[in-house]
C-alpha positions as CSV (number, residue, x, y, z in Angstrom):
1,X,-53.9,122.2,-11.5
2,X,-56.0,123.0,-9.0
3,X,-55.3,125.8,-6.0
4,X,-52.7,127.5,-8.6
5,X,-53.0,131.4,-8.7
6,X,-52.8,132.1,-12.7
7,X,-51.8,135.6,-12.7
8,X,-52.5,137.7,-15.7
9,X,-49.6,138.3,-17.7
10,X,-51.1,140.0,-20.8
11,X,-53.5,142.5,-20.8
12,X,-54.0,142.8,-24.7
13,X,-54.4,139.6,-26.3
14,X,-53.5,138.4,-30.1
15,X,-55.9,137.1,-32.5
16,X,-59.2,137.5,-30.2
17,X,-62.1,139.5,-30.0
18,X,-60.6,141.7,-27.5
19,X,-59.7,144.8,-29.8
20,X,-63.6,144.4,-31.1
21,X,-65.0,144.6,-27.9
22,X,-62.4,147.5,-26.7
23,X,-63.7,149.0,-29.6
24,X,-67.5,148.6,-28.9
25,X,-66.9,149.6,-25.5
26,X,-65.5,153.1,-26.8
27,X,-67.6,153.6,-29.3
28,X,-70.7,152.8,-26.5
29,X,-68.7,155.6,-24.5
30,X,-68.2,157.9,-27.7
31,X,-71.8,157.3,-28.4
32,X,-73.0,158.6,-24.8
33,X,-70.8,161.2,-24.7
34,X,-71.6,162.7,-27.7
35,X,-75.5,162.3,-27.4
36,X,-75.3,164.1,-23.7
37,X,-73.3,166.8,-25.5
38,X,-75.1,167.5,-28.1
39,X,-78.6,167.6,-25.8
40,X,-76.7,169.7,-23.1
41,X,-75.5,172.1,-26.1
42,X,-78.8,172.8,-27.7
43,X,-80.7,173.4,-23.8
44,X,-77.8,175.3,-22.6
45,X,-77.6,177.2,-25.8
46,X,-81.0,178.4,-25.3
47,X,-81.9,182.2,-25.8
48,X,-82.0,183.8,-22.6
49,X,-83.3,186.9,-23.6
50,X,-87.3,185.8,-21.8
51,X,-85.3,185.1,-18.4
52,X,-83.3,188.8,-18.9
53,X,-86.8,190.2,-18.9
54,X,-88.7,188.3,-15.5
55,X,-84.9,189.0,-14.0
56,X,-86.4,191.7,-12.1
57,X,-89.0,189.5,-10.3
58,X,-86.7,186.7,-10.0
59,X,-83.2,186.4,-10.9
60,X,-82.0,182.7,-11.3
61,X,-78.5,181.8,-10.7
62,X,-76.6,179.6,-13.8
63,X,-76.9,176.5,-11.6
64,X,-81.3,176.9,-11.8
65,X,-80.8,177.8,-15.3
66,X,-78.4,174.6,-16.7
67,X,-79.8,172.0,-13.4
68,X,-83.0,170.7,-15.7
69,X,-80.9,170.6,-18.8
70,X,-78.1,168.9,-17.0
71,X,-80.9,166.3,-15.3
72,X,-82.2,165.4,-18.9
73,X,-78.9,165.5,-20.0
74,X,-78.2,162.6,-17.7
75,X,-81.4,160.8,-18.1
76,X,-81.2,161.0,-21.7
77,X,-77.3,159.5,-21.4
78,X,-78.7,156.9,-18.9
79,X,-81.4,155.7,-20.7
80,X,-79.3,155.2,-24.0
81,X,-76.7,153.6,-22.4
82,X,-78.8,151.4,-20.9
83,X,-80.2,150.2,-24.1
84,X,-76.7,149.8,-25.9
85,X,-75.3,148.2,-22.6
86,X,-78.4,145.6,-22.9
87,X,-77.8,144.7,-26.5
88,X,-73.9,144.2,-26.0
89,X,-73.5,142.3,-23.3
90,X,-76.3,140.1,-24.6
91,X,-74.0,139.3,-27.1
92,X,-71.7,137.9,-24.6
93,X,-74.2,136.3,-21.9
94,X,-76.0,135.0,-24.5
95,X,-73.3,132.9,-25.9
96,X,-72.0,131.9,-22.3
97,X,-75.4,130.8,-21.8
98,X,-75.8,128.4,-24.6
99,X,-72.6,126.9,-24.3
100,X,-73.4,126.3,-20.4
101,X,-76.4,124.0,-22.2
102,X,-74.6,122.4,-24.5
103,X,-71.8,121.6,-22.3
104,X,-74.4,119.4,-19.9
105,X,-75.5,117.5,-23.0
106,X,-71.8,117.1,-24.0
107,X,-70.8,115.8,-20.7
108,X,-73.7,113.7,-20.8
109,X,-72.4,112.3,-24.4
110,X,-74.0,113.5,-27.0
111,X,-70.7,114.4,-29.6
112,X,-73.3,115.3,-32.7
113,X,-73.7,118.8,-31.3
114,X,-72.5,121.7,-33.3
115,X,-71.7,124.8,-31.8
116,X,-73.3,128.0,-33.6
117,X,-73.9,131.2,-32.4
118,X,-75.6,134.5,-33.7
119,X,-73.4,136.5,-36.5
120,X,-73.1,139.0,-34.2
121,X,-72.1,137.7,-31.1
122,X,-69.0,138.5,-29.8
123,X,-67.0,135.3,-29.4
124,X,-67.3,133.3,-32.3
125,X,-63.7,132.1,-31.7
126,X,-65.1,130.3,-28.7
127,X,-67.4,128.0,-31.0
128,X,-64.9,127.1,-33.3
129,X,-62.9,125.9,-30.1
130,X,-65.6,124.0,-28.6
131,X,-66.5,122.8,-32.2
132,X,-62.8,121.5,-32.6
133,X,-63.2,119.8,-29.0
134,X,-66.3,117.8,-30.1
135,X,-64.3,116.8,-33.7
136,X,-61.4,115.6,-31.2
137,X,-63.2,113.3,-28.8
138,X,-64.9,111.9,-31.7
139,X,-62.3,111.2,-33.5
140,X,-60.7,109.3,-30.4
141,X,-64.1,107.3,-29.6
142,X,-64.0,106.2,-33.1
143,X,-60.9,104.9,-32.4
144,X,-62.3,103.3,-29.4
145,X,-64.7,101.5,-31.6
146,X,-62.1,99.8,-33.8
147,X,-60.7,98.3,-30.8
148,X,-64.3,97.3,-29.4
149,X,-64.9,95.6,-33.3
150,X,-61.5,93.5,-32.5
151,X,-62.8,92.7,-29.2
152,X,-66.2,90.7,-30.2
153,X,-64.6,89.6,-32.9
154,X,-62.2,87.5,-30.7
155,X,-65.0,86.9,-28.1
156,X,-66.8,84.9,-30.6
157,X,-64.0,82.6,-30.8
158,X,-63.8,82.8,-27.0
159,X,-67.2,81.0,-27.5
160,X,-65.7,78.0,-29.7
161,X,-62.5,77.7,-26.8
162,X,-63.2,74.2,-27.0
163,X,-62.9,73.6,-30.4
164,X,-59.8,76.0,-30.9
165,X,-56.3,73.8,-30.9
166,X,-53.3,74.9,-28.8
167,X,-52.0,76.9,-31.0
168,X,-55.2,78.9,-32.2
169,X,-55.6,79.2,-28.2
170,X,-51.8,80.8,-28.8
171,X,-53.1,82.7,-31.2
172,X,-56.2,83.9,-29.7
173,X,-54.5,85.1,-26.4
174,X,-51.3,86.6,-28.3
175,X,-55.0,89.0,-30.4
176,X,-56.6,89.9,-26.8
177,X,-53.3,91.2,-25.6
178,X,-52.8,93.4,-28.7
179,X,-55.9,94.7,-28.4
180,X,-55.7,95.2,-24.3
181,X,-52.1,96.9,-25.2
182,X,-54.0,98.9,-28.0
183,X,-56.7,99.9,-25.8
184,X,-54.1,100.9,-23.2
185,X,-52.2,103.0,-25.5
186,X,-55.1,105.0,-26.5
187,X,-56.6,105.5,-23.0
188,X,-52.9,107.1,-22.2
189,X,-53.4,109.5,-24.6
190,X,-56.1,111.1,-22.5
191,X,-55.1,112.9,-19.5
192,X,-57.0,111.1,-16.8
């Protein structure tokens, strides 16, 4: 698996988050847009009639007229998107970040962990998956521990060996290799 080049096939994808980020992302662009406009209206829009009068001491061109409103204009824009741009991707890296935690206590073994994120963080699909990850490995180590309850089982009549007759010893080996056969069987089912 390693060294392959995965190249992206689809750009839109099915049953995701995708549209509702697309959609934040233009609404954050609507939002900016709209907010610039409106400032840049209502500066620009200005009554010019004081200027017409001090035109004969100084006459300003359009560009020193609309340059400060333009500047706040952008500031304005800047500083809002800033804030909006703070608050949406930390509904991302948030996430990331706690599932970057709980992945070293997973790896380290702990399978009680529940994935949960903030109602409005963006990929809430991503829990569920994780979620459904921790439900499958447990569900397989459960199985593990049937097999590890047949095991001492037969160890403690490993213990009485020389008490057991031939055909309980026939017995006993023809149990350890179902169980060995078992425990085989489940380990293939895990890609190694």
């Amino acid at each position: 698996m390693e060294g392959k080049n995965f190249k992206r096939k689809k750009y839109f994808l099915k049953n995701s988050s995708q549209p509702v980020l697309i959609l934040k992302v233009y609404l954050l662009l609507i939002v900016v847009m709209f907010l610039s406009g409106a400032v840049f209206y209502f500066i620009g829009n200005k009554n010019l009639t004081h200027e017409l009068f001090q035109a004969h001491s100084v006459i300003k061109t359009t560009m020193q007229l609309l340059f400060p409103a333009l500047l706040l204009v952008n500031i304005i824009g800047l500083l809002g998107a800033a804030s909006l741009v703070i608050f949406f991707t930390h509904s991302i890296a948030g996430p990331i970040h706690r599932l970057k935690t709980l992945s070293e206590k997973i790896a380290s073994g702990d399978l009680t962990l529940e994935v949960k994120f903030r109602k409005r963080d963006e990929i809430q699909e991503l829990a569920a998956v994780i979620n459904n990850i921790i439900k499958g490995l447990n569900f397989r180590l459960r199985n593990f521990e049937n097999s590890l309850y047949k095991l001492r089982g037969l160890s403690v009549k490993i213990n009485d060996i020389d008490k057991l007759s031939h055909g309980e010893l026939n017995n006993l080996k023809n149990s350890l290799m179902a169980v060995s056969e078992e425990l085989e069987e489940k380990i293939k089912k895990f890609n190694l």
